[in-house]
C-alpha positions as a Markdown table, in Angstrom:
| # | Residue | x | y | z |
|---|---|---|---|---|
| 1 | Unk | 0.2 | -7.4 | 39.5 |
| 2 | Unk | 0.8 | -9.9 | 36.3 |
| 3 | Unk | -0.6 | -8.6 | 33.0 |
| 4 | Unk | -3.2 | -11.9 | 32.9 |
| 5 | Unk | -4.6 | -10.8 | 35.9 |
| 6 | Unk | -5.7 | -7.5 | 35.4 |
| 7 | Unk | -8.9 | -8.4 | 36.2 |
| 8 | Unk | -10.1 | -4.9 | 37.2 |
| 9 | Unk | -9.7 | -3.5 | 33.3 |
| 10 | Unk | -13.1 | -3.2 | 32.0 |
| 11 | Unk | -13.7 | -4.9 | 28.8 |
| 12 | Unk | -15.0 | -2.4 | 26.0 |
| 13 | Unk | -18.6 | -1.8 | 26.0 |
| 14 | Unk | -20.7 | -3.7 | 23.3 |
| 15 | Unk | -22.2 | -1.7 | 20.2 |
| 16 | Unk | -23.8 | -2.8 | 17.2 |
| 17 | Unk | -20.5 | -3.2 | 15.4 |
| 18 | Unk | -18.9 | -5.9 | 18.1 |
| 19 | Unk | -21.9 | -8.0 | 17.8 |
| 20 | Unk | -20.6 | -8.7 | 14.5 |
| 21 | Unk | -17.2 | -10.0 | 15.8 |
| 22 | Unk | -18.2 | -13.7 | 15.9 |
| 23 | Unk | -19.2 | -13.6 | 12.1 |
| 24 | Unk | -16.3 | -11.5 | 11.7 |
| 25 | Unk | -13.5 | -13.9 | 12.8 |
| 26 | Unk | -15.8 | -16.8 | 11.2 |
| 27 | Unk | -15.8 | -15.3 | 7.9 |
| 28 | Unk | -11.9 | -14.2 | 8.2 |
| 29 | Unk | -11.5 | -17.9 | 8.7 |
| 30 | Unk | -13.7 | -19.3 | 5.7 |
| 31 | Unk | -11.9 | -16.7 | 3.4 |
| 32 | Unk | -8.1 | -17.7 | 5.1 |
| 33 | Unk | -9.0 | -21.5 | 4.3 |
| 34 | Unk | -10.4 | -20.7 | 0.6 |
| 35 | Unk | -7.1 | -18.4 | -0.4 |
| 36 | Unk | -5.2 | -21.5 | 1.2 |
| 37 | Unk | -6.6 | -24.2 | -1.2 |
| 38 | Unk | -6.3 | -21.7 | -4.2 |
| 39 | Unk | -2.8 | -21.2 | -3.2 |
| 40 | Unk | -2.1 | -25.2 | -3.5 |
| 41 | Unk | -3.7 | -25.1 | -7.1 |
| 42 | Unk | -1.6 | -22.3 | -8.9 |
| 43 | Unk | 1.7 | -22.8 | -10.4 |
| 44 | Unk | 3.0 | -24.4 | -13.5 |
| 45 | Unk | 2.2 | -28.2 | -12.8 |
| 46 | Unk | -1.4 | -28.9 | -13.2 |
| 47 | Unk | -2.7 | -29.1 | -9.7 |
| 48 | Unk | -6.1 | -27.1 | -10.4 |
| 49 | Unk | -9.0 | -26.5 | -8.4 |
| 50 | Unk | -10.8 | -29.5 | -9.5 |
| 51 | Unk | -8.3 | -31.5 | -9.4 |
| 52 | Unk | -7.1 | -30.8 | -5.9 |
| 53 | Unk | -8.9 | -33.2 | -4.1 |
| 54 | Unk | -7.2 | -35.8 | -6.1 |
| 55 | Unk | -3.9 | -34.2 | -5.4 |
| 56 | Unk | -4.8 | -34.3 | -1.5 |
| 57 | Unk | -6.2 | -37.7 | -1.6 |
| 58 | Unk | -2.8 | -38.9 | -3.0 |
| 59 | Unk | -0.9 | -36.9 | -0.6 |
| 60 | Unk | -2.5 | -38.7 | 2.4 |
| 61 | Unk | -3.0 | -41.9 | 1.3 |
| 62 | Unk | -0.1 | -42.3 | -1.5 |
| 63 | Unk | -0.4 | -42.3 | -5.2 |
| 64 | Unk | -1.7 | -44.8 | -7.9 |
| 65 | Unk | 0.2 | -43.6 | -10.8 |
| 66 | Unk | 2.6 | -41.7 | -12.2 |
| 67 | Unk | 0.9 | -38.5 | -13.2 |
| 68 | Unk | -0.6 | -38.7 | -9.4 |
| 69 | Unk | 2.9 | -39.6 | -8.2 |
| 70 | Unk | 3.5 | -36.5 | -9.3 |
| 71 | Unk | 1.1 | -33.9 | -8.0 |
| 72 | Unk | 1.7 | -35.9 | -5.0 |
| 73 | Unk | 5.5 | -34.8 | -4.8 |
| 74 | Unk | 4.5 | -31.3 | -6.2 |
| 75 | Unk | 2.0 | -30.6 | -3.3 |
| 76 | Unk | 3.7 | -31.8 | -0.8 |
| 77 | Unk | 6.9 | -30.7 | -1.4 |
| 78 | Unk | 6.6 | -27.8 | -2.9 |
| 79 | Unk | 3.6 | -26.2 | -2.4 |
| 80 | Unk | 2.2 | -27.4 | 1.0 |
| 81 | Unk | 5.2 | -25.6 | 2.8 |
| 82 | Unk | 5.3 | -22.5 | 0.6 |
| 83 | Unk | 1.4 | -22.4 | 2.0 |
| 84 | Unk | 2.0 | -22.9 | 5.6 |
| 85 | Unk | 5.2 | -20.7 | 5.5 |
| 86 | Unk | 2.8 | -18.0 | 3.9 |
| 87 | Unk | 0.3 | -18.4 | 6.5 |
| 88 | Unk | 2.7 | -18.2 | 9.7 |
| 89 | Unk | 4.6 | -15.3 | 7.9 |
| 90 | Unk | 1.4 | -13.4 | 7.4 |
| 91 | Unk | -0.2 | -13.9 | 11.1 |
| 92 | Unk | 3.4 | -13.5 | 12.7 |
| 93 | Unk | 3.4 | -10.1 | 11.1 |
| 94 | Unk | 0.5 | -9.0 | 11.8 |
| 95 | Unk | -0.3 | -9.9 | 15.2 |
| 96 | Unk | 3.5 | -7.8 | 15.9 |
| 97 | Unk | 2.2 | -4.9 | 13.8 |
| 98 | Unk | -1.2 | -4.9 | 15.9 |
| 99 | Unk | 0.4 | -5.2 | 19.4 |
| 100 | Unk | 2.6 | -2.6 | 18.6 |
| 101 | Unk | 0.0 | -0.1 | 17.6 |
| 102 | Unk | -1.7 | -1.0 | 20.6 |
| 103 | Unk | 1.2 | -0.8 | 23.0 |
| 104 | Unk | 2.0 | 3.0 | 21.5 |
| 105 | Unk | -1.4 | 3.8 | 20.7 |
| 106 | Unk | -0.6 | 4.7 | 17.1 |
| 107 | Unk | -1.9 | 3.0 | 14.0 |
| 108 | Unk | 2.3 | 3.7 | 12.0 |
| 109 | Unk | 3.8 | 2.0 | 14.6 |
| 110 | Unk | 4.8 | -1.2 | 12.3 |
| 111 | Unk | 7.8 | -3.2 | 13.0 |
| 112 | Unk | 8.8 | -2.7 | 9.3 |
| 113 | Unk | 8.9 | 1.0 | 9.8 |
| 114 | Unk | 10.2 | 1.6 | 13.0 |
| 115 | Unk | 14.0 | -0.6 | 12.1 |
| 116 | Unk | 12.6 | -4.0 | 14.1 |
| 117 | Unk | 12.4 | -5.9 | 10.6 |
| 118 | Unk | 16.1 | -4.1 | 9.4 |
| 119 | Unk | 17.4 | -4.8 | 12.8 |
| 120 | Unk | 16.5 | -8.6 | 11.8 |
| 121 | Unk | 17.3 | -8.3 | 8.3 |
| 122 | Unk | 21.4 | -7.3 | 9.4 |
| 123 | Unk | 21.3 | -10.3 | 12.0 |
| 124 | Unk | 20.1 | -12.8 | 8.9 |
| 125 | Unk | 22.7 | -11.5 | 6.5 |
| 126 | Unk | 25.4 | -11.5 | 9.1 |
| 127 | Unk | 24.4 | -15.4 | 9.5 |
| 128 | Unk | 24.4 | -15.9 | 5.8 |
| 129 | Unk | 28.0 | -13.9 | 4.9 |
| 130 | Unk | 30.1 | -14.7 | 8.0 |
| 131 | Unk | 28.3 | -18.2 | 9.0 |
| 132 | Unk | 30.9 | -20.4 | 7.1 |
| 133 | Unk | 33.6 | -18.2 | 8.6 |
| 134 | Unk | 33.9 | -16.0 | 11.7 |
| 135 | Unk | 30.2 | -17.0 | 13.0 |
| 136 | Unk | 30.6 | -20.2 | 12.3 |
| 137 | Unk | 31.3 | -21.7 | 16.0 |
| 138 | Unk | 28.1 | -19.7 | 17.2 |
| 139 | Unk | 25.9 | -20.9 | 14.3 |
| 140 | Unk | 26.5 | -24.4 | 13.5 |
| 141 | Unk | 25.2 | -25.7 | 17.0 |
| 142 | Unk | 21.5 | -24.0 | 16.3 |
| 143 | Unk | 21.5 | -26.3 | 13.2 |
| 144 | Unk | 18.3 | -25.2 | 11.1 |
| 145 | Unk | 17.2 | -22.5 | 13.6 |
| 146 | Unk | 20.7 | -20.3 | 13.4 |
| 147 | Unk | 19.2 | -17.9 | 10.8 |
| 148 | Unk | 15.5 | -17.4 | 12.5 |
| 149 | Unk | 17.0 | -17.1 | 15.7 |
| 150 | Unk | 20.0 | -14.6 | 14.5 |
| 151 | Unk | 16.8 | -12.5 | 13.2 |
| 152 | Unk | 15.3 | -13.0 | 16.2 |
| 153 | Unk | 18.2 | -11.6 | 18.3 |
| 154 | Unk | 18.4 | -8.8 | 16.1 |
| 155 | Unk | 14.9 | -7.8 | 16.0 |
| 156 | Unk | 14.8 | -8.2 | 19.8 |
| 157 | Unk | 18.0 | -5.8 | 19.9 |
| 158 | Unk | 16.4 | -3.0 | 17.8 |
| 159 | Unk | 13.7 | -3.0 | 19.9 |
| 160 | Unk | 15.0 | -3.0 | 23.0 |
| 161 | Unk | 17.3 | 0.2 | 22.1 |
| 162 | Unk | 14.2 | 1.5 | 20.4 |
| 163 | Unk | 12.3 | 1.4 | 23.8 |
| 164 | Unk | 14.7 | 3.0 | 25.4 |
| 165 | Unk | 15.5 | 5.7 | 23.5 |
| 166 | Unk | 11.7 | 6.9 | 23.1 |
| 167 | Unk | 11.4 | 6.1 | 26.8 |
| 168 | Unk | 13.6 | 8.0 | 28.1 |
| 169 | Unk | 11.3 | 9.9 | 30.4 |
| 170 | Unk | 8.9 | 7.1 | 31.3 |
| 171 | Unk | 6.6 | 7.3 | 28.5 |
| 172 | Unk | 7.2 | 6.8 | 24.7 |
| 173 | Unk | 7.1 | 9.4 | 22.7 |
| 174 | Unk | 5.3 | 8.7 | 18.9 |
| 175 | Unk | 7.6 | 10.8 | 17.6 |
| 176 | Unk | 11.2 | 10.3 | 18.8 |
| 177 | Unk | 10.2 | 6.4 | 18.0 |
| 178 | Unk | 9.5 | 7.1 | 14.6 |
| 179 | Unk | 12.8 | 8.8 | 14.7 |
| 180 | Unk | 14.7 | 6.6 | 15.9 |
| 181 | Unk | 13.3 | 4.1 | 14.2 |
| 182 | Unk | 14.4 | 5.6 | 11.0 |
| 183 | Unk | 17.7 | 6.1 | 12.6 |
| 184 | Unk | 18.0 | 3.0 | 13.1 |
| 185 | Unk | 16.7 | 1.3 | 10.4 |
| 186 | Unk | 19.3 | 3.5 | 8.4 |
| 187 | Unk | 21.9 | 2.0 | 10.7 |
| 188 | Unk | 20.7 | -1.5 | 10.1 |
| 189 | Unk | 21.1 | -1.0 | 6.5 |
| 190 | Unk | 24.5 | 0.5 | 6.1 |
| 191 | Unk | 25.8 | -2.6 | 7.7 |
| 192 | Unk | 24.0 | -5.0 | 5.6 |
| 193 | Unk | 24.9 | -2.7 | 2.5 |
| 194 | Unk | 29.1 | -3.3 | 4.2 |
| 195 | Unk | 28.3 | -7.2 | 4.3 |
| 196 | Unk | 26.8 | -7.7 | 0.7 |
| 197 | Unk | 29.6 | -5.5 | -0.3 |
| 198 | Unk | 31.9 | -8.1 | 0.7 |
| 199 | Unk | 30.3 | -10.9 | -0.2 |
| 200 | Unk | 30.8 | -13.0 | -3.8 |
| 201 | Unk | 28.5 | -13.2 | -6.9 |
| 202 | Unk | 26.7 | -15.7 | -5.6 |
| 203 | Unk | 25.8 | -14.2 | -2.1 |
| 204 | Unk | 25.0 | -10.9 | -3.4 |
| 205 | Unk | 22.5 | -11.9 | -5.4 |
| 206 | Unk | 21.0 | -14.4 | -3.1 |
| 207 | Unk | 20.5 | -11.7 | -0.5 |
| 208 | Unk | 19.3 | -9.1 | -3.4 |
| 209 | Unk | 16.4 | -11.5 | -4.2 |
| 210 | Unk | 16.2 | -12.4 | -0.2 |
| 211 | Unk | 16.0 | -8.8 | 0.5 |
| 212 | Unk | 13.3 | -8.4 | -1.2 |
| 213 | Unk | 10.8 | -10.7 | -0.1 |
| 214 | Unk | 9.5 | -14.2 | -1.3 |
| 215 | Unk | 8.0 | -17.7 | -0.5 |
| 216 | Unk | 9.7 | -19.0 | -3.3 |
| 217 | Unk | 12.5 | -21.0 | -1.2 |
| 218 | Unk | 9.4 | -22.2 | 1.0 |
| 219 | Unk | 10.6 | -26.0 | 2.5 |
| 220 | Unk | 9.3 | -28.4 | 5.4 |
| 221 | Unk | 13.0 | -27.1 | 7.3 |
| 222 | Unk | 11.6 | -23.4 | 7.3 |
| 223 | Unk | 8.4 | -24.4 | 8.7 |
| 224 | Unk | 9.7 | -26.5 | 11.0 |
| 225 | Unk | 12.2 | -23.4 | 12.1 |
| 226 | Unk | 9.6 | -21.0 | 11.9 |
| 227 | Unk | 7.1 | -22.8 | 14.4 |
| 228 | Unk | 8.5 | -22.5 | 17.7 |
| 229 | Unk | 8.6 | -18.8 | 17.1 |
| 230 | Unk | 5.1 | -18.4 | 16.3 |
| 231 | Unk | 4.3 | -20.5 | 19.3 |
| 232 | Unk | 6.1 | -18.2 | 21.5 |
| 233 | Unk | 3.9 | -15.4 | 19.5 |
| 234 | Unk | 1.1 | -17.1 | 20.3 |
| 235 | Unk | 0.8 | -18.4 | 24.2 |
| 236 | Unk | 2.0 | -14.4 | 24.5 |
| 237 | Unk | -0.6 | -12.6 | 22.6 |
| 238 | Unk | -3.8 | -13.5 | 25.0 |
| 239 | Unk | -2.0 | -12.8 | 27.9 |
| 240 | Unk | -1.7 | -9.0 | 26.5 |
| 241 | Unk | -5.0 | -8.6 | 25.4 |
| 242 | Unk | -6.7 | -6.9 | 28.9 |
| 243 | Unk | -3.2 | -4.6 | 29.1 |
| 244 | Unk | -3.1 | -3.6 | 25.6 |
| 245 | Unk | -7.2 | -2.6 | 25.8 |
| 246 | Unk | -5.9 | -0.9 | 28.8 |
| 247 | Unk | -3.4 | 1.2 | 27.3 |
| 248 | Unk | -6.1 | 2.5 | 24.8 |
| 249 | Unk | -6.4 | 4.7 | 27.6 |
| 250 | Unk | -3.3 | 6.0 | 27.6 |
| 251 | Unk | -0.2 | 4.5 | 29.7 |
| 252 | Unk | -0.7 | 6.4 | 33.4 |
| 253 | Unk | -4.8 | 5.4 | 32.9 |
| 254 | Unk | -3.5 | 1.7 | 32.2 |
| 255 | Unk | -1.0 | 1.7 | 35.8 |
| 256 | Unk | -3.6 | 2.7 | 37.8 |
| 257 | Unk | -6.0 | -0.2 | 35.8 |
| 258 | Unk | -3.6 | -2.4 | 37.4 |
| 259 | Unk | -1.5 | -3.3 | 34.3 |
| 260 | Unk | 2.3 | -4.2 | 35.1 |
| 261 | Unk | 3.1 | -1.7 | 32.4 |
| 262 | Unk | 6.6 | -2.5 | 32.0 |
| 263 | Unk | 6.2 | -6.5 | 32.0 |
| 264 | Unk | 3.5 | -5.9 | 29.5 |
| 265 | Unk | 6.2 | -3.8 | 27.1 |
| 266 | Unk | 8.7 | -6.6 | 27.9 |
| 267 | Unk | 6.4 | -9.3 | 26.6 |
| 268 | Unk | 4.9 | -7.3 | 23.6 |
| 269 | Unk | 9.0 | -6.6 | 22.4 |
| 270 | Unk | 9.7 | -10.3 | 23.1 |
| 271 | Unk | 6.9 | -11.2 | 20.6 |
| 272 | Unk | 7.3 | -9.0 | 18.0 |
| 273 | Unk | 11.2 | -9.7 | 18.0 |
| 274 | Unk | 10.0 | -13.1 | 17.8 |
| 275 | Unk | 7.3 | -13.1 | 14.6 |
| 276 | Unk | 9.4 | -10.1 | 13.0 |
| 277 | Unk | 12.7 | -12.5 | 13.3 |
| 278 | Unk | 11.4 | -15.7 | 12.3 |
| 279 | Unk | 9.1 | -13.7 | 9.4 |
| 280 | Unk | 12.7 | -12.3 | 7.9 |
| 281 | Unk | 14.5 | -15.3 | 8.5 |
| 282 | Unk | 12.7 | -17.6 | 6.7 |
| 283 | Unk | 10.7 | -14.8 | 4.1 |
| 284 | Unk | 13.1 | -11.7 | 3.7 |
| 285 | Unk | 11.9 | -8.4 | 4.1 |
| 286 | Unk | 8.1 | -7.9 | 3.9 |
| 287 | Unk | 6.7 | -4.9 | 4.5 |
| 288 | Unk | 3.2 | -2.7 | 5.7 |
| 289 | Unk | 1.8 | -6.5 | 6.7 |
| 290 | Unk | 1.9 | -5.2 | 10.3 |
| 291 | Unk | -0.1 | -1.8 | 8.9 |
| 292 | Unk | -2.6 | -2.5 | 6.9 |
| 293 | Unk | -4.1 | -5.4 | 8.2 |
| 294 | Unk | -4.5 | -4.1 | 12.4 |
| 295 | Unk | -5.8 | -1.2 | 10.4 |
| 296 | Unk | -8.6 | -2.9 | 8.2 |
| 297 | Unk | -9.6 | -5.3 | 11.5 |
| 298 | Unk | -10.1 | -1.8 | 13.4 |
| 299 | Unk | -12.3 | -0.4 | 10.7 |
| 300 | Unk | -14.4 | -3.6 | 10.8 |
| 301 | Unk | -14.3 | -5.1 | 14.3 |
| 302 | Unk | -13.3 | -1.6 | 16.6 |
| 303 | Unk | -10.5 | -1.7 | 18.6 |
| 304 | Unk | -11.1 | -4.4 | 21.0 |
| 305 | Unk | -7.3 | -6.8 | 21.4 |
| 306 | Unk | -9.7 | -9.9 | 21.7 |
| 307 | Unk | -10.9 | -9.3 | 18.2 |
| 308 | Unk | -7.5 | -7.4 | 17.0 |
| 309 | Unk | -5.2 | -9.5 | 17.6 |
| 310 | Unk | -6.8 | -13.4 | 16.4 |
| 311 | Unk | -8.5 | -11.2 | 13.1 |
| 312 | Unk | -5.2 | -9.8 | 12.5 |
| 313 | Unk | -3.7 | -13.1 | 11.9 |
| 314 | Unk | -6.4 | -14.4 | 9.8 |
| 315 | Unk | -6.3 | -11.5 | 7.8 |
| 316 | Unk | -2.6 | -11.2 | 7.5 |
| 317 | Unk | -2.6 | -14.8 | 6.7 |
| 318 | Unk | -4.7 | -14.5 | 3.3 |
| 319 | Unk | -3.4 | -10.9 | 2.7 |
| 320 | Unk | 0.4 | -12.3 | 2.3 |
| 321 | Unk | -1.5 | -15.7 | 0.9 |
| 322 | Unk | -2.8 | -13.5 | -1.9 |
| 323 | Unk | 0.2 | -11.4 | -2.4 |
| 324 | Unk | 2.2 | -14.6 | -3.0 |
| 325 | Unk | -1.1 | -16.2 | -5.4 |
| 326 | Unk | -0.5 | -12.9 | -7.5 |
| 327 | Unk | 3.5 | -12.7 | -7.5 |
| 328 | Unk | 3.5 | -16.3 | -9.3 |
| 329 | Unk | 0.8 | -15.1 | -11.9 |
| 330 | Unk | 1.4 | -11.8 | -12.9 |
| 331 | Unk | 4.7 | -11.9 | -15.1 |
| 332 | Unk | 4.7 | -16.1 | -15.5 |
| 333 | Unk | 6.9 | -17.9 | -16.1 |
| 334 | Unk | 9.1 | -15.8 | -13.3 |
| 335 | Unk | 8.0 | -14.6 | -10.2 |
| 336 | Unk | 7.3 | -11.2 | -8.8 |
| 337 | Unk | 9.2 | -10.6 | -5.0 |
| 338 | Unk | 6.2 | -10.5 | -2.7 |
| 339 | Unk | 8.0 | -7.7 | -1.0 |
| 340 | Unk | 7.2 | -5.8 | -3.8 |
| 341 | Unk | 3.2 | -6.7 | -4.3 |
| 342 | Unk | 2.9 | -5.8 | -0.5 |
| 343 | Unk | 4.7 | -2.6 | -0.9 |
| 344 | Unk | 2.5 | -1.3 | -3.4 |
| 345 | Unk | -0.5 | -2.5 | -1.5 |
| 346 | Unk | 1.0 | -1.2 | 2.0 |
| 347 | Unk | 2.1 | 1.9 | 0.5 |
| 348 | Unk | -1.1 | 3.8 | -0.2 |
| 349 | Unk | -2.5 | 2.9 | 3.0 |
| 350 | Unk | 0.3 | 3.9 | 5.5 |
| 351 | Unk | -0.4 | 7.7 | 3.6 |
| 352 | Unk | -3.9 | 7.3 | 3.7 |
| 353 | Unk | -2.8 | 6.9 | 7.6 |
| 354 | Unk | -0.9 | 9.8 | 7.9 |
| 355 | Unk | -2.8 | 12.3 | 5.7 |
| 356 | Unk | -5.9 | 11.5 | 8.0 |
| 357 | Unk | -4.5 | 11.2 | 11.4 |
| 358 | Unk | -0.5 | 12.4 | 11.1 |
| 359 | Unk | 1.3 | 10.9 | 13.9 |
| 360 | Unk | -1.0 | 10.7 | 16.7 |
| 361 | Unk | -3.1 | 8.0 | 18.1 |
| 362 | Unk | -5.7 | 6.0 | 17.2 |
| 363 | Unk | -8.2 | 9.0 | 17.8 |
């Protein structure tokens, strides 16, 4: 039986709380397209909020002088992409951080955590040490997509090993995942410590600032890269939404639902290899998106997938819009790694997760 037609999975009861998802997801929206336009306005040129609209105008339409020339070349160059490339970063995150939690019923099972994002991370810096030399013949015919799809394969690898090591018995185990997730992710970074050992001035610090997470190399190429992988990311995520509410009832209660449970695993791995990969690729290593944001939606929404999954990416959206608004204000003229704003955002709330519900499910 095919995930999509699971049609004997009961969809979760309404209470007074889901009557509120439609003004929910609206709201999540109006505040997503509000942190967007204040995104375009801040930085050092003076593209305000009044004077956006002029800005926009002139992008669209073309400019009638200089100083709109300008803010023309500013906003769409600069700016626009950074936005977008926030946008798709933050959603990609967060929908892999939410279908996670809902595929092992546990609110600390992030891709960041468990070594999905280092797996991707050691595939990126392989690409961007060895691709002039020994990679070379592999990458150069992927053009613009070699380094989100070398993520890609590497999230997709650390996943797959991670599945099968906590499955071992036929279900996954919490704990031996977050195990071997640190295992791994310890793994992961020994060999991308060996590669930026051997790598010149110039690389090394390129994949110091890369490692820690920014927008700030935002272009119209690492949209373009990133897009097909969000696509994939998003013609999967409906088509898990009935399993995923199934296996809030544990894994044997989901099979005898009628959920293919392992075809819902395979796709659920595929998509989070996919947002994590393309996410590191194009953004470096950003952590506790995939945590915090599931989390908050749950507190609001419940745990319903069909309100999960879409408010996780409008929420992870503006959360990583917002981290990247306050990383180019805080210490201006330079500019903060967003890695680091999320971490001390993320931080507090993954032990505000554990010291109230350890490593068990969502109960």
């Amino acid at each position: 039986m095919s995930v999509e037609s699971a049609d004997r999975i009961p969809t979760l009861p309404m209470t007074e709380r889901s009557r509120l998802v439609p003004r929910f997801l609206a709201a999540s929206a109006l505040i997503l397209l509000v942190t967007a336009l204040l995104s375009l306005s801040v930085g050092p040129t003076g593209i305000t909020l009044t004077s956006l609209p002029r800005a926009l105008d002139a992008a669209w339409f073309g400019a009638s002088d200089g100083a709109t020339a300008r803010e023309r070349l500013v906003l769409l160059d600069i700016r626009m992409p950074r936005t977008l490339l926030g946008m798709f970063v933050g959603a990609g995150l967060a929908v892999a951080g939410a279908m996670m939690q809902g595929l092992f019923r546990n609110p600390l099972a992030d891709p960041g955590l468990i070594g999905v994002s280092a797996g991707a991370a050691l595939a990126a810096v392989a690409t961007i040490v060895l691709g002039n030399t020994v990679l070379a013949p592999f990458i150069e015919p992927f053009g613009i997509y070699a380094l989100p799809f070398a993520a890609f394969i590497g999230g997709a690898v650390s996943t797959t090993i991670l599945v099968a090591i906590a499955g071992r018995h036929g279900q996954l185990a919490i704990g031996t995942l977050l195990l071997a997730g640190i295992a791994l992710g310890a793994l992961a970074g020994a060999l991308t410590g060996l590669l930026a050992y051997g790598s010149d001035d110039r690389e090394l610090r390129d994949l110091t600032l890369w490692s820690m997470g920014s927008l700030g190399g935002a272009s119209w190429p690492k949209v373009f890269a990133v897009i097909p992988f969000v696509l994939l990311v998003l013609l999967v995520a409906p088509r898990l939404i009935r399993a995923l509410n199934g296996f809030l009832l544990g894994e044997a209660q989901a099979f005898h639902l009628g959920v293919n449970v392992e075809k819902t695993k395979r796709l659920a791995i595929l998509a989070t290899a996919a947002s994590v990969g393309a996410a590191v690729a194009v953004a470096g290593v950003i952590g506790f998106v995939g945590i915090v944001v599931p989390h908050v939606v749950r507190i609001i929404a419940g745990p319903d997938h069909r309100v999960v999954l879409p408010g996780s990416a409008l929420l992870g959206a503006t959360l990583v819009l917002l981290a990247d608004i306050f990383a180019r204000i805080v210490v201006r003229p330079a500019e903060l790694p967003i890695g680091i704003v999320m971490a001390a955002i993320g931080a507090p709330v993954f032990l505000h997760l554990v010291l109230k519900r350890g490593v068990g499910g969502f109960g």
